[in-house]
PAVOSE-116788 format. One line per field, with one value per residue (C-alpha): residue number from 0; chain; x negated, y negated, z. Coordinates in nm, 4 decimals. Example, Ala and Ser with C-alpha at 12.3 -4.5 7.8 and 13.67 -1.06 7.14 Angstrom:
% residues 2
resi: [0/1]
chain: [A/A]
x: [-1.2300/-1.3670]
y: [0.4500/0.1060]
z: [0.7800/0.7140]
END
This chain:
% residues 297
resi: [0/1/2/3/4/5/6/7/8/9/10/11/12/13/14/15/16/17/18/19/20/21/22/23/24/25/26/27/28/29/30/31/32/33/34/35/36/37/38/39/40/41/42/43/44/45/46/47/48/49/50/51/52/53/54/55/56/57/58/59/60/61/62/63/64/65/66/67/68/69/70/71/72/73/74/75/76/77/78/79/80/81/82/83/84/85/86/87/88/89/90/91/92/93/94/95/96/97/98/99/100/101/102/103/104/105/106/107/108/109/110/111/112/113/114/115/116/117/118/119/120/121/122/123/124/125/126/127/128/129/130/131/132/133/134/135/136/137/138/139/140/141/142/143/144/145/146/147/148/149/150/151/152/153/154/155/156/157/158/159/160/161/162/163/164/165/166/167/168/169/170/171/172/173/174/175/176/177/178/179/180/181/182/183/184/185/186/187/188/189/190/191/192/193/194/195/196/197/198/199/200/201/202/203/204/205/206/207/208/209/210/211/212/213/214/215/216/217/218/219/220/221/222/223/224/225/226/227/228/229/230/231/232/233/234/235/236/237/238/239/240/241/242/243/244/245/246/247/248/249/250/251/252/253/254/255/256/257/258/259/260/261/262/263/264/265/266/267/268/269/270/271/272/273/274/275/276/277/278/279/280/281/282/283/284/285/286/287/288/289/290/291/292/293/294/295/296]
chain: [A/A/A/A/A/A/A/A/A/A/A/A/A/A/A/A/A/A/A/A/A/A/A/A/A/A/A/A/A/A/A/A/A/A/A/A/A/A/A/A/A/A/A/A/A/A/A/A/A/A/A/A/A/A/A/A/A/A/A/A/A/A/A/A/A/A/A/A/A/A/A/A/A/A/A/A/A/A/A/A/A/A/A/A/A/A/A/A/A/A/A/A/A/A/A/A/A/A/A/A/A/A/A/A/A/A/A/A/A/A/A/A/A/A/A/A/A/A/A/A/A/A/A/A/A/A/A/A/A/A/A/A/A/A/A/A/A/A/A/A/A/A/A/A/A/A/A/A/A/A/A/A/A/A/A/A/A/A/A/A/A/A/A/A/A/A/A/A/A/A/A/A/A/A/A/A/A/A/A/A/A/A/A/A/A/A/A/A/A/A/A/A/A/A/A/A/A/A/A/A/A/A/A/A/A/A/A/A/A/A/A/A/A/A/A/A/A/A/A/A/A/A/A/A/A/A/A/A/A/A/A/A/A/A/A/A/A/A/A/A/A/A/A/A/A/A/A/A/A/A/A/A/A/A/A/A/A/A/A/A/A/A/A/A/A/A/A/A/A/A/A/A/A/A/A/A/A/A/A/A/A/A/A/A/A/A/A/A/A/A/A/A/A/A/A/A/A]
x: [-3.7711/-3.9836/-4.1677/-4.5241/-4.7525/-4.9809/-4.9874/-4.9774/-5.1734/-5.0170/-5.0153/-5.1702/-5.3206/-5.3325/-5.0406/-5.0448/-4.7283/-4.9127/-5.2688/-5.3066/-5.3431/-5.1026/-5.3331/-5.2312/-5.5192/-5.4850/-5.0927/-5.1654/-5.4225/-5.2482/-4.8830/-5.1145/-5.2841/-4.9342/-4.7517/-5.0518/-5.0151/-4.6084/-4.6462/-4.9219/-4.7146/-4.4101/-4.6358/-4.8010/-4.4457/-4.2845/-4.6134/-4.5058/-4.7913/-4.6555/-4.4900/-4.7881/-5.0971/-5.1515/-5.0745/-5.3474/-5.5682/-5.5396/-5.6561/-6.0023/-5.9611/-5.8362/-6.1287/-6.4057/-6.2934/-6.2369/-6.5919/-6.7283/-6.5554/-6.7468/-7.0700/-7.1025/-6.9722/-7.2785/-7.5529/-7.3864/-7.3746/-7.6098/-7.7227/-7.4066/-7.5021/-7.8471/-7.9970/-8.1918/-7.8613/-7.6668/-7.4820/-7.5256/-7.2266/-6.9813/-7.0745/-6.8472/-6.5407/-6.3567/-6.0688/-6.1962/-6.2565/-6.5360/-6.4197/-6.6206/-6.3812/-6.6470/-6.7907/-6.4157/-6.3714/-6.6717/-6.6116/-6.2408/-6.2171/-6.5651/-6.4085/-6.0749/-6.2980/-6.4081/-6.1074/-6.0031/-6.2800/-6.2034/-5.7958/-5.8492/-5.6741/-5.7748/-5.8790/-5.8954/-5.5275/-5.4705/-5.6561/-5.4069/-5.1501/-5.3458/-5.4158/-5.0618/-5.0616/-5.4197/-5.3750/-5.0311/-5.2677/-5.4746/-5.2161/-5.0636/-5.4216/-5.5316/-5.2666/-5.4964/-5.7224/-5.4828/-5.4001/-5.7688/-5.7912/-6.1026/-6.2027/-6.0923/-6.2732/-6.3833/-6.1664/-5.9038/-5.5988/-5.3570/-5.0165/-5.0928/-5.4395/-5.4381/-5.4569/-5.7542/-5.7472/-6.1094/-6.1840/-6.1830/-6.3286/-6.7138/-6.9679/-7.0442/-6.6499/-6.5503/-6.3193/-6.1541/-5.8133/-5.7160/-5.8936/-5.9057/-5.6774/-5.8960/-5.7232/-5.3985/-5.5511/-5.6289/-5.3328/-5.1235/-5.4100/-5.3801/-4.9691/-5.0141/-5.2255/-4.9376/-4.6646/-4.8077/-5.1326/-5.1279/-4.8169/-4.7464/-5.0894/-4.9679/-4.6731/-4.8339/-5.1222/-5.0916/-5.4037/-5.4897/-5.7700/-5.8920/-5.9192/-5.5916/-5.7265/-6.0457/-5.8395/-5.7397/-6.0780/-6.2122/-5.9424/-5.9537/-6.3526/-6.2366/-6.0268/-6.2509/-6.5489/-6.3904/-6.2275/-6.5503/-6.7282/-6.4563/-6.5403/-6.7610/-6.7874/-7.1277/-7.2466/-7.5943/-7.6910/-7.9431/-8.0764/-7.7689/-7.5174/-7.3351/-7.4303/-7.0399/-7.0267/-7.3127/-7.1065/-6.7843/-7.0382/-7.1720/-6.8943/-6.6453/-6.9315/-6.9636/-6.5460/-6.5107/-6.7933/-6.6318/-6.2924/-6.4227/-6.6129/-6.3052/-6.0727/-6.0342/-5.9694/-5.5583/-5.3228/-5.1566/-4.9040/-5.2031/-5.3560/-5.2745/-5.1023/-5.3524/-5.3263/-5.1970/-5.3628/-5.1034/-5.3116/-5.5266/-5.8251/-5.6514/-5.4171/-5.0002/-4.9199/-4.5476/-4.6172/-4.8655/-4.8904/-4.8092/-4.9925/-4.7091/-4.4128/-4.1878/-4.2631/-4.0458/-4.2181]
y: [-24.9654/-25.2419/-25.4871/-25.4226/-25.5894/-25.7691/-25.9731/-25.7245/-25.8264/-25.8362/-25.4665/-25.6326/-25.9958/-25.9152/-25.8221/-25.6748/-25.7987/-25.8631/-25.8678/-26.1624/-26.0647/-26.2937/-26.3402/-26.4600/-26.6818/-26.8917/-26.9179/-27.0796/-27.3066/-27.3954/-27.4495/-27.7165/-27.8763/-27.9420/-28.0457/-28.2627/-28.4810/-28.5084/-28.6374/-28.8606/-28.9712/-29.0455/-29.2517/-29.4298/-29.5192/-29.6230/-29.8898/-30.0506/-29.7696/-29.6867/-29.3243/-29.0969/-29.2978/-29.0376/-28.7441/-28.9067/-28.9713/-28.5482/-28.4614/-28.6065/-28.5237/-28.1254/-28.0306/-28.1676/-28.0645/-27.7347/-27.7291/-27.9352/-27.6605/-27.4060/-27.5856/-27.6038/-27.2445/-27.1130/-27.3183/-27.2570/-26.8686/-26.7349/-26.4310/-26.2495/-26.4101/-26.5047/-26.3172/-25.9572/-25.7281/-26.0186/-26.0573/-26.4476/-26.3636/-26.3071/-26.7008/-26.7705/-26.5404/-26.8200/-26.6552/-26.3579/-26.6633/-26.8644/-27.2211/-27.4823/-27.7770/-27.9852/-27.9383/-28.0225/-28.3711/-28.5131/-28.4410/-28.5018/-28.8629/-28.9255/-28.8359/-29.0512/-29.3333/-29.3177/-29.2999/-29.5811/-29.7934/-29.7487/-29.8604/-30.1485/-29.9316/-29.9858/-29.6426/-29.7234/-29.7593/-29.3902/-29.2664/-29.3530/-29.2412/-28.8927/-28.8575/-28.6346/-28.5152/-28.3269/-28.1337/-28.0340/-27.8639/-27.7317/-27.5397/-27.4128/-27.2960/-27.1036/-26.8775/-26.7513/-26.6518/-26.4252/-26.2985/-26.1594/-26.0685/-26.2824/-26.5592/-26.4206/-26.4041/-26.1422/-25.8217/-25.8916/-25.6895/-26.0401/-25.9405/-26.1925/-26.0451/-26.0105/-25.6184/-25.5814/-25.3165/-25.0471/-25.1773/-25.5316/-25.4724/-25.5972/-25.3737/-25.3825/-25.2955/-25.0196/-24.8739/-25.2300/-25.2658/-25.5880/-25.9061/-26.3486/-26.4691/-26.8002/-26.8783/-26.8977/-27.1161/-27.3403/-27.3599/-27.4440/-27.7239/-27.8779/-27.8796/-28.0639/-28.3308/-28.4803/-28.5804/-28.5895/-28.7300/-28.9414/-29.0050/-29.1499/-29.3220/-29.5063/-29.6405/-29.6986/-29.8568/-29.9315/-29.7757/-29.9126/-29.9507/-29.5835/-29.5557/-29.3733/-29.0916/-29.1133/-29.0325/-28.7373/-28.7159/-28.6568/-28.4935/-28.1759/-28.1606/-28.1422/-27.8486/-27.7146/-27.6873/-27.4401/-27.2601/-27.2316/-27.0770/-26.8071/-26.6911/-26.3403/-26.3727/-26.4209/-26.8027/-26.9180/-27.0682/-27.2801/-27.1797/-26.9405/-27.1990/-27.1868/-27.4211/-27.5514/-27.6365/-27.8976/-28.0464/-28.0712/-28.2491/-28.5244/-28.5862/-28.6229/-28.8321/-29.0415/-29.0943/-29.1612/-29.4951/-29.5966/-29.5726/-29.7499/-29.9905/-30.1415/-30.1047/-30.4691/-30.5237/-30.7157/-30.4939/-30.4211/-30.6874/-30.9610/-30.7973/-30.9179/-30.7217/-30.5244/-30.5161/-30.1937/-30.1137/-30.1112/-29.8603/-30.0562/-30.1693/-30.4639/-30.5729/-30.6081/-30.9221/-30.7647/-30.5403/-30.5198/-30.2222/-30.4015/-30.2923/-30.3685/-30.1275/-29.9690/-29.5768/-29.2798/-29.0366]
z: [-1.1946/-0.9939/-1.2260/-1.2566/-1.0075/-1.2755/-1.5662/-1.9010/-2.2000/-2.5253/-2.7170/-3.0261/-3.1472/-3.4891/-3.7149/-4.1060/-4.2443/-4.5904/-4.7730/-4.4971/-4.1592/-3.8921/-3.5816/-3.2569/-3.1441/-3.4889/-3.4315/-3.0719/-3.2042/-3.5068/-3.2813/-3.0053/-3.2977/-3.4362/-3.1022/-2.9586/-3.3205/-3.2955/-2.9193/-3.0264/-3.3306/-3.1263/-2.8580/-3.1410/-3.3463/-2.9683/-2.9377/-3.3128/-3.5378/-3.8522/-3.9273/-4.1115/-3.9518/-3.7030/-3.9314/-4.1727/-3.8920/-3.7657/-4.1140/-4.0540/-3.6468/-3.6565/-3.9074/-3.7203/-3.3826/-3.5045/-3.6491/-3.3229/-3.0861/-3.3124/-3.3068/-2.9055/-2.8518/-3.0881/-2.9138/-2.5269/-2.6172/-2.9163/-2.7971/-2.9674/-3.2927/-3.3067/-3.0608/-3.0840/-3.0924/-3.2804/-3.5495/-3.7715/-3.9710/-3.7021/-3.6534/-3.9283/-3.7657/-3.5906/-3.5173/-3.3093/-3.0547/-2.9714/-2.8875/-2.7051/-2.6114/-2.5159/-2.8812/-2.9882/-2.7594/-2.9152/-3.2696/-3.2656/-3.1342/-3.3543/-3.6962/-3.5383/-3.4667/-3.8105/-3.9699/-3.7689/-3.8550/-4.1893/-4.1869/-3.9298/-3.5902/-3.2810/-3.1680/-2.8155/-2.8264/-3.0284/-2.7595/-2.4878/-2.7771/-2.7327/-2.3140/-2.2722/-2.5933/-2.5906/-2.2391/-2.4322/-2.7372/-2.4938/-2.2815/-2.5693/-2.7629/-2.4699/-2.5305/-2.8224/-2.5608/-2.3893/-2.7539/-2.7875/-2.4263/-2.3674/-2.1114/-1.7989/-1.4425/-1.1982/-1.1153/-0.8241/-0.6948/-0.7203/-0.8252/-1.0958/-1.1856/-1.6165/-1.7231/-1.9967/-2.2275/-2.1860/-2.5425/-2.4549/-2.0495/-1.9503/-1.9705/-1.6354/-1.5045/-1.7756/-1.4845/-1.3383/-1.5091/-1.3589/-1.3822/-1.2907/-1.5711/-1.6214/-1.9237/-1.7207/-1.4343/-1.7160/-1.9153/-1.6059/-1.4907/-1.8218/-1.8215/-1.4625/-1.6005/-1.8412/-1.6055/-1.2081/-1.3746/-1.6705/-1.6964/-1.3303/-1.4125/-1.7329/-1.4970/-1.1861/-1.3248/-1.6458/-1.7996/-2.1467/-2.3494/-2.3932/-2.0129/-1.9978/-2.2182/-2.0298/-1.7020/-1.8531/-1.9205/-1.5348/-1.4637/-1.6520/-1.6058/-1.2717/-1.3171/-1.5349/-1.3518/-1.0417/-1.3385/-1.5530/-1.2009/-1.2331/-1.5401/-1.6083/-2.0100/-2.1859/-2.1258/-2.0581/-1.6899/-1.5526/-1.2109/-1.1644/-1.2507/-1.5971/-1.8491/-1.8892/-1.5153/-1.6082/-1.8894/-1.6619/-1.3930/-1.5926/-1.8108/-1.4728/-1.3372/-1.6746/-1.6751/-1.3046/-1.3601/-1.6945/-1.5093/-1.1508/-1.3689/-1.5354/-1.2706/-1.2720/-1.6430/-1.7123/-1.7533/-2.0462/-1.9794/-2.0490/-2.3178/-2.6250/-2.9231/-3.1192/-3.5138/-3.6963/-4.0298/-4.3481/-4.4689/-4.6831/-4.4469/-4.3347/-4.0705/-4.1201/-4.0133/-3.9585/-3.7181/-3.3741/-3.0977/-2.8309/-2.4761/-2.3150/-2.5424/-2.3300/-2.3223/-2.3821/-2.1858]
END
């Protein structure tokens, strides 16, 4: 028998194995949230941090971007809550989807900044910690999407092209089996960001400062923006052109300044060691992260 020439979705995203249902889409995010701290961690520990800063830092950073994401995915698309055939409570039902990563990269690094502020870490330096780890979270909790069958792109006859269920198919296309998998275009960007991207960067260059993780930055929006122009589900435009593909504009354009406008800061053999927090506001006079650590990855 010849393998099918497209990309099956799963049979089911939600499983009963108790009074708790097991769904997919929270297993994906749950799994990236996870790996994106352990890389972080193991960056952070190989630069001189101490072992549990980052894991108490994620407490304060998962919640927030989690709530963040939320936030921006209800004021990008209301009509299916707020608007005249919508439902406010489903606003609260986070796990049948409904994710804004923009909404997520702002509250994240603000409730890490915070956090820092308050233990005496540089959070520049966490950042850079963070630029492979978060496109690692990212590929992994868009797997949710593919879980709930949601985020995909136009119909196409690709040999790739992601079969959708008639339950789960646009209004529009009730008959079109096979559609864009958007959510797979992404995943794979944000895998090819770590190594040919910011890793080789962090070598070749020597990014520090924050401006490694705002690398990674520009170059997802990049990504992002001919992926977002593929995508058919509910989103509100401005003069036919969807309101994400604005936010991947300006914040390239805002990364791509920040990053040309300190290209000729030292290098993070002449900057000096940074203090790491002993966890009681101030500074351990034992131990520094060092810009210029060797790195494991």
């Amino acid at each position: 028998m010849s393998p099918p020439r497209y990309l099956p979705s799963p049979s089911q995203g939600v499983w009963h194995p108790g009074p708790v249902p097991i769904r997919g889409y929270a297993l994906c995010l749950i799994a990236g949230f996870l790996i994106a701290i352990l890389i972080t961690d193991r960056r952070w520990q190989a630069r001189g941090g101490q072992p549990g800063q980052i894991g108490d830092m994620a407490v304060w950073i998962v919640p927030a971007a989690l709530i963040g994401a939320r936030i921006y995915h209800l004021i990008t698309s209301p009509d299916a809550y707020f608007g005249a055939h919508g439902n406010p409570v489903q606003a609260f039902e986070v796990w049948k989807g409904g994710l804004g990563i923009w909404g997520g990269l702002v509250a994240g690094p603000l409730a890490g900044w915070l956090w820092c502020r308050r233990h005496g870490v540089d959070p520049l330096q966490v950042l850079d910690c963070a630029a492979p780890a978060v496109p690692v979270g990212q590929a992994i909790g868009r797997l949710g999407n593919y879980f709930n069958q949601e985020l995909y792109g136009g119909p196409t006859h690709l040999p790739w092209g992601l079969l959708i269920d008639a339950a789960n198919r646009p209004a529009a296309t009730p008959d079109v089996r096979l559609y864009q998998p958007t959510f797979l275009y992404e995943l794979l960007w944000n895998l090819l960001l770590v190594v040919p991207v910011v890793l080789y960067a962090e070598r070749r260059w020597q990014l520090d400062r924050g401006r490694l993780f705002v690398l990674y930055i520009a170059a997802y929006t990049a990504g992002r923006a001919w992926i977002e122009h593929m995508r058919i589900d509910p989103a509100h435009h401005l003069l036919g052109i969807r309101v994400n593909d604005y936010v991947s504009l300006i914040t390239f354009t805002l990364a791509a300044t920040y990053l040309y406008r300190t290209r000729r800061r030292p290098d993070r053999h002449d900057a000096s060691p940074r203090p790491v927090s002993d966890g009681s506001g101030g500074a351990d006079p034992d131990v520094s992260v060092s810009s210029s650590a060797s790195h494991e990855e």
